[in-house]
N, CA, C and O atoms as a DFTB+ gen file, in Angstrom:
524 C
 N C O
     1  1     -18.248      -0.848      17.138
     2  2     -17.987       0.343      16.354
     3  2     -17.611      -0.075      14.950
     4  3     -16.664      -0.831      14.737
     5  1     -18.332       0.407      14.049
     6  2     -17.921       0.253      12.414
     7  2     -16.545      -0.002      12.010
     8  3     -16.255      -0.963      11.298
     9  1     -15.479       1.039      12.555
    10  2     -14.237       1.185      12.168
    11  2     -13.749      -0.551      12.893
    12  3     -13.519      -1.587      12.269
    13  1     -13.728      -0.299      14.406
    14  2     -13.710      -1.705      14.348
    15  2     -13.645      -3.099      13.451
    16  3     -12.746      -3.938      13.404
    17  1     -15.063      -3.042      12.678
    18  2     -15.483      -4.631      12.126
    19  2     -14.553      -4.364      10.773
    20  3     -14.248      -5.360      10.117
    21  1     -14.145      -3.209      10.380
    22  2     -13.873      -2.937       9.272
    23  2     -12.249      -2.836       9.507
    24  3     -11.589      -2.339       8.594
    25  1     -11.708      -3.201      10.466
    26  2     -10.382      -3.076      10.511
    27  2      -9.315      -1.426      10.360
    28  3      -8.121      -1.390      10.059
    29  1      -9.912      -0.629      10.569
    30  2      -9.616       0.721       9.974
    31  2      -8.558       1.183      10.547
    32  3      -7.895       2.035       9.955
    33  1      -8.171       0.720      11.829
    34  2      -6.917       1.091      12.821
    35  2      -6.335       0.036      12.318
    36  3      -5.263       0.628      12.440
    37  1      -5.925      -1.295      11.720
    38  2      -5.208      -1.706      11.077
    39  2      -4.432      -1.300      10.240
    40  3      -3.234      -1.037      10.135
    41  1      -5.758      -1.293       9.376
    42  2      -4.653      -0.684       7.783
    43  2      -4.161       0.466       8.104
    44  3      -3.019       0.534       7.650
    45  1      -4.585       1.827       8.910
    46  2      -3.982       2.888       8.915
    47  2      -2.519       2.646       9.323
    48  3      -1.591       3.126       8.673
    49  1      -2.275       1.615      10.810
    50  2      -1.053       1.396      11.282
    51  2      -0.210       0.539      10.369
    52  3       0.990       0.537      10.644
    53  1      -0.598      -0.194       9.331
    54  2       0.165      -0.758       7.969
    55  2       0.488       0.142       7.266
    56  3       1.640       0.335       6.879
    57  1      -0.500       0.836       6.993
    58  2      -0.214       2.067       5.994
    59  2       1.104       3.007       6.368
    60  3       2.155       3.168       5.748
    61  1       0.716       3.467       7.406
    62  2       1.994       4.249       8.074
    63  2       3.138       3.663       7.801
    64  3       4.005       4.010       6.998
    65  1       3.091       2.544       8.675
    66  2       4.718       1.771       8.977
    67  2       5.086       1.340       7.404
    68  3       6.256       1.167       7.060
    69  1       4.191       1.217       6.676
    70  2       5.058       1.120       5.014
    71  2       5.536       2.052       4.658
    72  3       6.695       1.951       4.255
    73  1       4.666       3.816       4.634
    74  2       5.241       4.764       4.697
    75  2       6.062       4.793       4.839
    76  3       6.811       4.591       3.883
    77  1       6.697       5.110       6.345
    78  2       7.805       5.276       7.139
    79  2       8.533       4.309       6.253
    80  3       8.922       5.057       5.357
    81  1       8.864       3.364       6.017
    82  2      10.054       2.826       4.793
    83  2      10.095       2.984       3.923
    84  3      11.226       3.035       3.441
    85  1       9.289       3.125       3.302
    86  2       9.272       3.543       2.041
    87  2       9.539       4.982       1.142
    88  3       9.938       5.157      -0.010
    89  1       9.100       5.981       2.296
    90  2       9.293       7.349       2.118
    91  2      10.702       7.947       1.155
    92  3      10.977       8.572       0.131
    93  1      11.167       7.414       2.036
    94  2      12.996       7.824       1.540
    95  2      13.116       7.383       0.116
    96  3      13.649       8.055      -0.768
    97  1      12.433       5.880      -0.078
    98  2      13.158       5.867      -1.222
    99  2      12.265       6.241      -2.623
   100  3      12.744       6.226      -3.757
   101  1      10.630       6.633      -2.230
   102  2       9.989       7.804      -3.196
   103  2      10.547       8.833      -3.333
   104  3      10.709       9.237      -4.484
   105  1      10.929       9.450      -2.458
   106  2      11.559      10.838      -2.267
   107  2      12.751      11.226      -3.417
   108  3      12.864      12.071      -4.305
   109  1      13.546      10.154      -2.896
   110  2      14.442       9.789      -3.723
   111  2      14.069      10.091      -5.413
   112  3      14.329      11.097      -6.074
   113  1      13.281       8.674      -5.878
   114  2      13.173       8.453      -7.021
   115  2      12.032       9.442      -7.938
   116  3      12.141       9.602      -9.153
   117  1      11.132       9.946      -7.247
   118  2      10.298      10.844      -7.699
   119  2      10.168      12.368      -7.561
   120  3       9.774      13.192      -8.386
   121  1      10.885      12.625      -5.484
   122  2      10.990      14.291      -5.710
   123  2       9.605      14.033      -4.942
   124  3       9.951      14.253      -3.782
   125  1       8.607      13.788      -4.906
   126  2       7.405      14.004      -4.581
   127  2       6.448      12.840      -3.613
   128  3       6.436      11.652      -3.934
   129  1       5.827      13.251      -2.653
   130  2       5.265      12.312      -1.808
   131  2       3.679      12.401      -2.038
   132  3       3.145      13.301      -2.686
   133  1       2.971      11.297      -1.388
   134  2       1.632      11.710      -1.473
   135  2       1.506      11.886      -0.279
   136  3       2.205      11.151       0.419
   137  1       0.558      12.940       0.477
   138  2       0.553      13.133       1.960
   139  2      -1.132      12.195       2.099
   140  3      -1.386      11.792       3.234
   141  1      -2.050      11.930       1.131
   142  2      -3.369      11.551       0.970
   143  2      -3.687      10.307       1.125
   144  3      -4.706       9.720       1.489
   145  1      -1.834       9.756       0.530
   146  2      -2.170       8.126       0.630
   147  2      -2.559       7.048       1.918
   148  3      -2.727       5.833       1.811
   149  1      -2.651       7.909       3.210
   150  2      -2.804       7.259       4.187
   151  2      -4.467       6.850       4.151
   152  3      -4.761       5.740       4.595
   153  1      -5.799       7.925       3.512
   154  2      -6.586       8.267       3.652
   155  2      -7.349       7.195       2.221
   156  3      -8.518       6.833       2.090
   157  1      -6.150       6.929       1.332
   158  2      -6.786       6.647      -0.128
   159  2      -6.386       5.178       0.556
   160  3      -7.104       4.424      -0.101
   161  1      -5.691       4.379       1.450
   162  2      -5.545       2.890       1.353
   163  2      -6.962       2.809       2.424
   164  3      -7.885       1.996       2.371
   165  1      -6.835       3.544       3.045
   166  2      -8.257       3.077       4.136
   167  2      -9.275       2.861       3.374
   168  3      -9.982       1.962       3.828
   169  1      -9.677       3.337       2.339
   170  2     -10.921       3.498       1.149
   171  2     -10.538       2.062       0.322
   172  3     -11.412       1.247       0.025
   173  1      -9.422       1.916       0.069
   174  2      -9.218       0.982      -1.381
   175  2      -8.509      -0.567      -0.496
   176  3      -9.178      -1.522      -0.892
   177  1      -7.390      -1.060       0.548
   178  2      -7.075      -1.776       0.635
   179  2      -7.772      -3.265       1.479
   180  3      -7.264      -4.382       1.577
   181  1      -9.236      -2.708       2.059
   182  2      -9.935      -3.852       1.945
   183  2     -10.548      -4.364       1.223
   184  3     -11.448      -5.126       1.577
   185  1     -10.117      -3.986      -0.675
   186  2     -10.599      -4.719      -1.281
   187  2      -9.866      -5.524      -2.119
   188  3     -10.383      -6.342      -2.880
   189  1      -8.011      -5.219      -1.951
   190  2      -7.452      -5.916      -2.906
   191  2      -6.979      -6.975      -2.731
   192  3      -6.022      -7.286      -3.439
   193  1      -7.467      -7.903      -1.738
   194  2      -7.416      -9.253      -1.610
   195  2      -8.406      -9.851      -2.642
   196  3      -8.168     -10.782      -3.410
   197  1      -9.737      -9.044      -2.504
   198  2     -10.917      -9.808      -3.471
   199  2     -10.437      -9.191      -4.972
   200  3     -10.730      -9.942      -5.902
   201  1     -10.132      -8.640      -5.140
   202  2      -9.872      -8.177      -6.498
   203  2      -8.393      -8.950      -7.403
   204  3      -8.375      -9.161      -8.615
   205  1      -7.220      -9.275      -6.397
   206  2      -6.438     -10.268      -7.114
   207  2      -7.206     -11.246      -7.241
   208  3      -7.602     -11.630      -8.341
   209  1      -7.632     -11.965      -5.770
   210  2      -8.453     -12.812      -6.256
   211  2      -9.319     -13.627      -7.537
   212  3      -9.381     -14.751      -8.036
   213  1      -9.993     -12.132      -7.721
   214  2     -11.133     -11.865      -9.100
   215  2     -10.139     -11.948     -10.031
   216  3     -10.362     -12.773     -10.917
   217  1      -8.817     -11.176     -10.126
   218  2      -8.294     -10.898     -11.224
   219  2      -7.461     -12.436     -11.511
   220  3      -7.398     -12.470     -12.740
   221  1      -7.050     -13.227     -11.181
   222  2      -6.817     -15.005     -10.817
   223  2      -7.449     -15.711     -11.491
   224  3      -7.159     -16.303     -12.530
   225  1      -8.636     -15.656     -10.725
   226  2     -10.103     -16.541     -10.995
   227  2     -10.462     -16.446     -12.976
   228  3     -10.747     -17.252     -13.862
   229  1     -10.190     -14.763     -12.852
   230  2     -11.042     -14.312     -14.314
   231  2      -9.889     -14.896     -15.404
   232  3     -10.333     -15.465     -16.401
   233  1      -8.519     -14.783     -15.262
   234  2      -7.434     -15.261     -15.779
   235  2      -7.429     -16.707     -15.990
   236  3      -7.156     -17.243     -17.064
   237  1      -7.749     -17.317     -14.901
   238  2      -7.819     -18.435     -15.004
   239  2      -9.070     -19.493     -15.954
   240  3      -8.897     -20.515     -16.618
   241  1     -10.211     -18.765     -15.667
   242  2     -11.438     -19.397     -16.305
   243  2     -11.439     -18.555     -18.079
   244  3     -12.087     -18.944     -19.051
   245  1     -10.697     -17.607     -18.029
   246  2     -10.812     -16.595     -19.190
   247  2     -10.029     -17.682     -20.256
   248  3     -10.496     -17.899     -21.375
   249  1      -8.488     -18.488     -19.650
   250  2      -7.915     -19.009     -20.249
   251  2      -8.578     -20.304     -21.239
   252  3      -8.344     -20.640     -22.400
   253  1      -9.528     -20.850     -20.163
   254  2     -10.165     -22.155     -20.797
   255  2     -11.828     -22.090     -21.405
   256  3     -12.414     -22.966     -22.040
   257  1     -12.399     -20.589     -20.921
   258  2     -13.462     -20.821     -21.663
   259  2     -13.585     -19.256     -21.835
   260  3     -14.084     -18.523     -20.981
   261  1     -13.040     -18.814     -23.111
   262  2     -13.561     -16.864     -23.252
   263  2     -15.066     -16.463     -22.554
   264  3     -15.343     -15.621     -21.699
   265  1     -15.686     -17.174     -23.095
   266  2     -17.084     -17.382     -23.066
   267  2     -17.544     -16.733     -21.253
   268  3     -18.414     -15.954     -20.864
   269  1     -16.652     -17.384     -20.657
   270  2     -17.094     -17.680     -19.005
   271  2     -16.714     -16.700     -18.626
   272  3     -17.389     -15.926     -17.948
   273  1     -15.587     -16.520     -18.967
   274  2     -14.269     -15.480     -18.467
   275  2     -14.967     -13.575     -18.393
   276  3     -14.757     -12.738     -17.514
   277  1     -15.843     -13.438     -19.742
   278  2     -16.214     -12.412     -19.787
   279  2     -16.861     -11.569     -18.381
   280  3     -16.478     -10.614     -17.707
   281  1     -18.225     -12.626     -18.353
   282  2     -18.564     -11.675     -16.637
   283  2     -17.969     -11.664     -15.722
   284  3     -18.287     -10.892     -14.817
   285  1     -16.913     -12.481     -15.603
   286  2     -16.217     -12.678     -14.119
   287  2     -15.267     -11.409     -14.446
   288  3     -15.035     -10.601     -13.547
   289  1     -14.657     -11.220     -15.885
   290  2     -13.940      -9.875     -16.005
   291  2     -14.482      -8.251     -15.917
   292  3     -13.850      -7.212     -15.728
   293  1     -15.801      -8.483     -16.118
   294  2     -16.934      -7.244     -16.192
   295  2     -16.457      -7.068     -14.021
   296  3     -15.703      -6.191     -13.601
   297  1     -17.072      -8.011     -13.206
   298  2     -16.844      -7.904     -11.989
   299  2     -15.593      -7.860     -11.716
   300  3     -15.515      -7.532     -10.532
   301  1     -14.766      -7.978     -12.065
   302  2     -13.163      -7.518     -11.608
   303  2     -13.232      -6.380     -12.125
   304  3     -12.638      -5.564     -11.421
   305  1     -13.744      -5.872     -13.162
   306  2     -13.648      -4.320     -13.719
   307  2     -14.373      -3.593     -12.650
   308  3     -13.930      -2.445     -12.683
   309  1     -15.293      -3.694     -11.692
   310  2     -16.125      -2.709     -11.265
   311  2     -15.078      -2.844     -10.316
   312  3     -14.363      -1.842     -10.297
   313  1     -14.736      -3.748      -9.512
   314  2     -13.627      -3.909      -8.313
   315  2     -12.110      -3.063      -8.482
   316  3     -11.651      -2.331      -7.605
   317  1     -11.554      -3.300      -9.608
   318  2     -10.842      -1.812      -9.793
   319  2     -11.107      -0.657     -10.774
   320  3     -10.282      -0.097     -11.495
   321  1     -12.086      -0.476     -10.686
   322  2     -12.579       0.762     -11.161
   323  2     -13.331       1.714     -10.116
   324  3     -13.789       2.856     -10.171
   325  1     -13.244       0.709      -9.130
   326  2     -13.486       1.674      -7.721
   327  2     -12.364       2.251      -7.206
   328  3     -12.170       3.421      -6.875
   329  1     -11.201       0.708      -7.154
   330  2     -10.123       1.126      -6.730
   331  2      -9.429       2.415      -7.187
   332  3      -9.036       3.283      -6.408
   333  1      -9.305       2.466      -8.638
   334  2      -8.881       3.376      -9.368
   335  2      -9.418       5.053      -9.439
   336  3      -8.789       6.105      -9.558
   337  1     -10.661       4.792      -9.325
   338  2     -11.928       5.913      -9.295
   339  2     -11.179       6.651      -7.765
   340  3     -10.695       7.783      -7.727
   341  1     -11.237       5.807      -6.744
   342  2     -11.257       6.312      -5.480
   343  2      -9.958       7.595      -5.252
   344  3      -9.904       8.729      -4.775
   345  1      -8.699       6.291      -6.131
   346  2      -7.161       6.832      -6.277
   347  2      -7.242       8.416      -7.033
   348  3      -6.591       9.349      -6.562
   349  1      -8.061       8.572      -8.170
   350  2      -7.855       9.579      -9.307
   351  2      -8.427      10.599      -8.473
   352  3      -7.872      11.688      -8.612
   353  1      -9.652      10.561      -7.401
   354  2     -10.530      11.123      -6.345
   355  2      -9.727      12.014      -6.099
   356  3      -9.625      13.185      -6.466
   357  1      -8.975      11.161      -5.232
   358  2      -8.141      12.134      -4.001
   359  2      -7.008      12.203      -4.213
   360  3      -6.329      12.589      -3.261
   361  1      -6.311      11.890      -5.457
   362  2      -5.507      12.807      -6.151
   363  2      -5.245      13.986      -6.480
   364  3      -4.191      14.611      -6.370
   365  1      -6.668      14.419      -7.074
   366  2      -6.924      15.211      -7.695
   367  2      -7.496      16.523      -6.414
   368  3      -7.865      17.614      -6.849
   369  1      -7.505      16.284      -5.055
   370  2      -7.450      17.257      -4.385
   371  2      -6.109      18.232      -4.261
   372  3      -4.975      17.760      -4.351
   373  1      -6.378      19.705      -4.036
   374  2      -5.293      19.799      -4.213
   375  2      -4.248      19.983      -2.815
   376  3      -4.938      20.402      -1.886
   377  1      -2.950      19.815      -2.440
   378  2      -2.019      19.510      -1.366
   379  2      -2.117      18.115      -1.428
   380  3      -1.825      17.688      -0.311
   381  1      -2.459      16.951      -2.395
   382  2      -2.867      15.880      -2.183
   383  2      -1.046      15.199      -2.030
   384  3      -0.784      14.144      -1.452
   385  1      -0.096      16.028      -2.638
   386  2       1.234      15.500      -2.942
   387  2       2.000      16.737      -2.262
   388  3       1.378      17.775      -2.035
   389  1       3.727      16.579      -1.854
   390  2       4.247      17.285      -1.527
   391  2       5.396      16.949      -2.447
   392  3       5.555      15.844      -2.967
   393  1       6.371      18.249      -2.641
   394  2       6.773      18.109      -3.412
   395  2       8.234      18.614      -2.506
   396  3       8.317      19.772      -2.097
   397  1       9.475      17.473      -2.233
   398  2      10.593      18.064      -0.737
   399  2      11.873      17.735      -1.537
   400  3      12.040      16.949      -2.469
   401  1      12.850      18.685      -0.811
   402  2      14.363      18.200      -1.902
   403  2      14.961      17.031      -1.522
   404  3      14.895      16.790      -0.317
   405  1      15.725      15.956      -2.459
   406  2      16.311      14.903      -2.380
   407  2      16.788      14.446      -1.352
   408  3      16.655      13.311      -0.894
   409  1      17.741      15.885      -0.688
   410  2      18.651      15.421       0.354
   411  2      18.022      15.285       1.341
   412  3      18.601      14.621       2.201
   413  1      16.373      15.893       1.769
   414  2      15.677      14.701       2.628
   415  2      15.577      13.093       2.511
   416  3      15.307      12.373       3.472
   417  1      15.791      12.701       1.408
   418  2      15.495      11.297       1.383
   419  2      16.437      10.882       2.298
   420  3      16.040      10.274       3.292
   421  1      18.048      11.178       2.087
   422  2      18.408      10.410       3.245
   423  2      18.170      10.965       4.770
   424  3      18.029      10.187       5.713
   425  1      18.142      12.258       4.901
   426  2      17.428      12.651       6.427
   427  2      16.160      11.710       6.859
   428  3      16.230      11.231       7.991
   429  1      15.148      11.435       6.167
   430  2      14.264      10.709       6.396
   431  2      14.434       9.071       6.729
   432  3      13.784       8.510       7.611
   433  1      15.481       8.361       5.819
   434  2      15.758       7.367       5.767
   435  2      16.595       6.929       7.512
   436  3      16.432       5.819       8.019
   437  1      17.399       7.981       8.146
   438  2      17.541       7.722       9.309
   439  2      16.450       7.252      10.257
   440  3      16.718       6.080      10.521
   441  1      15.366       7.616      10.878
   442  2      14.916       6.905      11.685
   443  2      13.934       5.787      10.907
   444  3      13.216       5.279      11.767
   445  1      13.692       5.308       9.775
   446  2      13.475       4.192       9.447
   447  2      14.523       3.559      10.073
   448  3      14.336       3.045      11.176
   449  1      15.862       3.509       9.402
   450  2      16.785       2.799       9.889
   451  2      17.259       2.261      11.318
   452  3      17.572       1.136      11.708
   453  1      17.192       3.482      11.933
   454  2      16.923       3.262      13.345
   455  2      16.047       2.303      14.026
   456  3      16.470       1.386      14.729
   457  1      14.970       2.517      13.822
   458  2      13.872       1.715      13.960
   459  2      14.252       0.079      13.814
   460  3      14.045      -0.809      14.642
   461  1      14.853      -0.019      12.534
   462  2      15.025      -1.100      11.819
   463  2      15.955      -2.255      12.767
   464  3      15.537      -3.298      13.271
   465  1      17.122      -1.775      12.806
   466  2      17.946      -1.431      13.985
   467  2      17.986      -2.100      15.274
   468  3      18.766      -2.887      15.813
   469  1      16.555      -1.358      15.696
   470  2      16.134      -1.690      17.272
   471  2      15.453      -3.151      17.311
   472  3      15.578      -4.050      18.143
   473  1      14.644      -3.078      16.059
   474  2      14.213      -4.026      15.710
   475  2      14.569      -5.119      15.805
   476  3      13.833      -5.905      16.401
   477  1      15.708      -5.535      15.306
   478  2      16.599      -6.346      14.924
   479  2      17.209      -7.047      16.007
   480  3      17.266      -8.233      16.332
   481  1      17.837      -5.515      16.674
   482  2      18.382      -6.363      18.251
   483  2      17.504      -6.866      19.002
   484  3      17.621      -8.037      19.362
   485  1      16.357      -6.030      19.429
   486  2      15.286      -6.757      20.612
   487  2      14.863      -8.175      19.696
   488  3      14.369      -9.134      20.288
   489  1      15.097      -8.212      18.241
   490  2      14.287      -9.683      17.468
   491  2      15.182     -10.755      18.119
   492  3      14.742     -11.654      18.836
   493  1      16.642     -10.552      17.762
   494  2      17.327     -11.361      17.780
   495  2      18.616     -10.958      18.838
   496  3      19.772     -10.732      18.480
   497  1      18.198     -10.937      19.953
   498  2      19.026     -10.474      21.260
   499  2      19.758     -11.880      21.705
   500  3      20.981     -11.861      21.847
   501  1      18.734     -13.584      22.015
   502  2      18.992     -13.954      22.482
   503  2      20.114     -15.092      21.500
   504  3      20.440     -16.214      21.888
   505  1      20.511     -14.516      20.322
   506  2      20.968     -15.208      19.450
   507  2      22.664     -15.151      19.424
   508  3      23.242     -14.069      19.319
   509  1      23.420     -16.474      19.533
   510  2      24.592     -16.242      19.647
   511  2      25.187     -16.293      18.350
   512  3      24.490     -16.917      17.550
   513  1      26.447     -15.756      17.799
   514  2      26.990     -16.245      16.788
   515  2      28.101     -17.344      17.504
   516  3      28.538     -17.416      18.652
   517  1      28.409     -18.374      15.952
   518  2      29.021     -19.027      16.252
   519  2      30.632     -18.668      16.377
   520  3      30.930     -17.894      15.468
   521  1      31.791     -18.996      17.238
   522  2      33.049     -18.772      17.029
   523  2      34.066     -19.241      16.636
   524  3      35.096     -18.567      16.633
């Protein structure tokens, strides 16, 4: 299956679980969430390994020969100009953002924490401190 070779139940379950931590503290600092972004990393985050990459490479060869540097920067331009293109896309739908009051951030921030928590003990259950 496509989604398969393409990893697509991956990134979605990355995507999420960054969410889920991260939520609280957008909420926080902006007032506003994107509800789209689960949908915009599936589109854009199998490519930003090759695109630091590119953006490295082009930095790097740009430094010692302008000359060289140019096409390798033309191809890092199309690589985020997709990225970017894709982002401005489904932005620009509209419900693409929600807009919730502050004092959710910390309501929300509870079961991250929780989570975090559980985490922690089942990680490190069999661990003694010293006395």
């Amino acid at each position: 299956w496509p989604a398969k070779k393409f990893m697509v139940a991956e990134i979605l379950y990355a995507t999420l679980a960054a969410e889920l931590f991260v939520f609280p503290l957008i909420l926080w600092h902006f007032g506003r969430v994107s509800l789209i972004g689960p949908v915009a990393n599936v589109l854009v985050l199998p490519l930003i390994p090759a695109t630091m990459l590119m953006g490295f490479i082009t930095g790097a060869v740009g430094m010692l020969s302008p000359f060289l540097g140019v096409p390798l920067g033309w191809a890092t331009h199309i690589l985020v100009s997709y990225e970017l293109g894709i982002i401005k896309l489904l932005s620009a739908f509209p419900g693409s953002s929600a807009i919730f009051p502050k004092v959710l951030a910390w309501v929300s921030a509870l079961p991250a924490l929780w989570l975090t928590a559980v985490y922690v003990k089942n990680r490190f259950h069999h661990v003694r401190l010293a006395r």
